[in-house]
C-alpha positions in Angstrom: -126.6 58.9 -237.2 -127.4 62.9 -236.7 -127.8 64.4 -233.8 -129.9 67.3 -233.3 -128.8 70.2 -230.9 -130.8 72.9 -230.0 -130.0 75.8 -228.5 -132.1 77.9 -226.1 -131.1 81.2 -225.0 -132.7 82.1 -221.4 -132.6 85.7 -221.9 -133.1 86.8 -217.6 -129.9 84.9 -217.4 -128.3 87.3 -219.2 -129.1 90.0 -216.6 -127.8 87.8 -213.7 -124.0 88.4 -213.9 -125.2 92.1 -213.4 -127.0 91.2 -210.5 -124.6 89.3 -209.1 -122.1 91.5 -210.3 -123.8 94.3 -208.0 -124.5 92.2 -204.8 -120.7 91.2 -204.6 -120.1 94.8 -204.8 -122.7 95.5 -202.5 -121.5 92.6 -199.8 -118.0 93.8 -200.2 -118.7 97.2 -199.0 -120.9 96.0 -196.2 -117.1 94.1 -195.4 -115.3 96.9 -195.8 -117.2 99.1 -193.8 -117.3 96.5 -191.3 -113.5 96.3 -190.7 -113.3 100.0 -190.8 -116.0 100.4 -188.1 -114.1 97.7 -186.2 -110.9 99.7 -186.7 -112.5 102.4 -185.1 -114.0 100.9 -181.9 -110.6 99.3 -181.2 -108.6 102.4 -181.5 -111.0 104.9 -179.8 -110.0 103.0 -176.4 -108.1 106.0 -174.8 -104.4 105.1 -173.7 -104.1 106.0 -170.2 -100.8 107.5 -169.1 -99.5 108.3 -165.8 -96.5 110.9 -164.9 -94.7 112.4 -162.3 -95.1 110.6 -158.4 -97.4 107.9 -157.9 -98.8 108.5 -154.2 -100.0 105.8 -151.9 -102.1 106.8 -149.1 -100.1 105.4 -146.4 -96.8 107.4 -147.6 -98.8 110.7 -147.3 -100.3 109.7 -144.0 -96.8 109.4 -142.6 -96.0 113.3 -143.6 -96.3 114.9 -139.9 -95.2 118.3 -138.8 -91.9 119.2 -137.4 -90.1 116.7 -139.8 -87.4 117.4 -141.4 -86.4 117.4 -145.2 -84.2 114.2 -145.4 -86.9 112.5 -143.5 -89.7 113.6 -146.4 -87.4 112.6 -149.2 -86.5 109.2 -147.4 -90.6 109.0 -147.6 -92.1 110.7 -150.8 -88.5 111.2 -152.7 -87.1 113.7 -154.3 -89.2 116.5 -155.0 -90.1 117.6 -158.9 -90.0 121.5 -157.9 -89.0 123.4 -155.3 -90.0 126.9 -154.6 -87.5 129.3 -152.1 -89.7 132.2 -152.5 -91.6 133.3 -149.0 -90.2 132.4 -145.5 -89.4 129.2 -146.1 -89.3 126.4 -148.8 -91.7 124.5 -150.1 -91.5 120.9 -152.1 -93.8 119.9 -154.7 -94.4 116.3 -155.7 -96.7 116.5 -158.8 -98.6 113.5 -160.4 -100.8 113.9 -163.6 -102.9 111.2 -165.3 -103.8 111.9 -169.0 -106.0 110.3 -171.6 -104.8 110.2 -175.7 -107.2 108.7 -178.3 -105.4 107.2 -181.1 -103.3 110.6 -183.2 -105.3 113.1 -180.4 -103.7 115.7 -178.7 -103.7 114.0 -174.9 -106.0 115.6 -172.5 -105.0 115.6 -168.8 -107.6 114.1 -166.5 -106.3 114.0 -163.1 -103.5 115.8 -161.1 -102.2 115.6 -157.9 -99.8 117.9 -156.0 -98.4 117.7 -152.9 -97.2 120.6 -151.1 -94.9 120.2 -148.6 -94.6 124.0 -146.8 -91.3 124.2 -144.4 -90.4 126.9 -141.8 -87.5 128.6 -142.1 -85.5 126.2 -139.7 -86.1 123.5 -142.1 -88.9 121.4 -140.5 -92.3 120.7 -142.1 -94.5 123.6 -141.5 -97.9 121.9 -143.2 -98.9 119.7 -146.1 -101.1 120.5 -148.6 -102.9 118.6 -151.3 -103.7 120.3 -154.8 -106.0 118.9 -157.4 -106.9 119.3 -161.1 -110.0 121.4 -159.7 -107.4 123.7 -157.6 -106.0 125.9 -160.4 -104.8 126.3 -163.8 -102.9 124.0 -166.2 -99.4 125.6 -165.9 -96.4 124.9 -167.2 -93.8 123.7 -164.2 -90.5 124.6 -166.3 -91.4 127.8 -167.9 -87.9 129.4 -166.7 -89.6 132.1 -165.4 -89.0 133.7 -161.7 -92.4 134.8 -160.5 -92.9 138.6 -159.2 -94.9 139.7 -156.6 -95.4 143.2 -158.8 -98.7 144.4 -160.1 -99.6 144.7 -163.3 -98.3 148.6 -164.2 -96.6 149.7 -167.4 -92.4 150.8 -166.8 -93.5 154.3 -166.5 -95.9 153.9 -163.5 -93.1 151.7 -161.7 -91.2 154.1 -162.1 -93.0 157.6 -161.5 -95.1 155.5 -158.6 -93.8 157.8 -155.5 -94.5 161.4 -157.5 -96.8 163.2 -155.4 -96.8 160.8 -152.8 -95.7 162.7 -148.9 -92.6 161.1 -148.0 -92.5 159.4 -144.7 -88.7 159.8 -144.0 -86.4 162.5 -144.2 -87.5 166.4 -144.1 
């Protein structure tokens, strides 16, 4: 008994393990890319952070005039500043709201002060609410005492009365 085997070569299945060599390649980038991209939807959801006093509306509605300090702590608490400087004091009760993408430096959205102005007996002179539009970002423990000077160089402060008429004495 002899058996006969032929053998037949298909020659375009030679170039097939290319071809599939290159679409797995191909499809495993499209994965790749695909999880990256998903990555990056997920982490460019901005973490919202909130510092300082959270304010309810009906605490600051209770803030009247002519009330004293203990009765403004007992409602707002204790004050993050206080400033001594002018006639009387003042308390500030600060609240910032800021937004951080993933390794970003955060960026402050919101802020809310709350000024509260007393006269120099103690009592509440006025209340006064400050907002992100109000003023500068400034930093609230610099360690540095404010001056109510001008801008002049130390040789003008001091030379600033020669030539000037004096008003007292001679």
């Amino acid at each position: 008994m002899t058996i006969d085997v032929t053998m037949t070569i298909d020659v375009t299945s030679a170039r097939k393990p290319r071809k599939n060599l290159r679409r797995a390649t191909a499809a495993l980038a499209v994965a790749l890319m695909a999880c990256s991209l998903a990555g990056c939807v997920s982490s460019s959801m901005a973490t919202i952070t909130k510092h300082g006093h959270q304010f309810r509306q009906s605490d600051l509605q209770q803030l009247q005039s002519g009330m004293s300090k203990p009765q403004v702590q007992g409602i707002l608490g204790t004050p993050n500043t206080t400033s001594p400087i002018g006639q009387g004091e003042a308390h500030y009760y600060i609240s910032s709201t800021t937004s951080q993408v993933s390794f970003f430096k955060p960026k402050e959205i919101d802020r809310k002060v709350v000024a509260v102005y007393y006269s120099p007996l103690g009592s509440v002179d006025r209340v006064a609410n400050y907002g992100l539009k109000d003023g500068k970002v400034f930093d609230f423990i610099s360690r540095k005492t404010p001056t109510h000077a001008k801008d002049k160089s130390f040789l003008q402060t001091i030379f600033r009365n020669l030539g000037r008429k004096q008003l007292y004495g001679n």
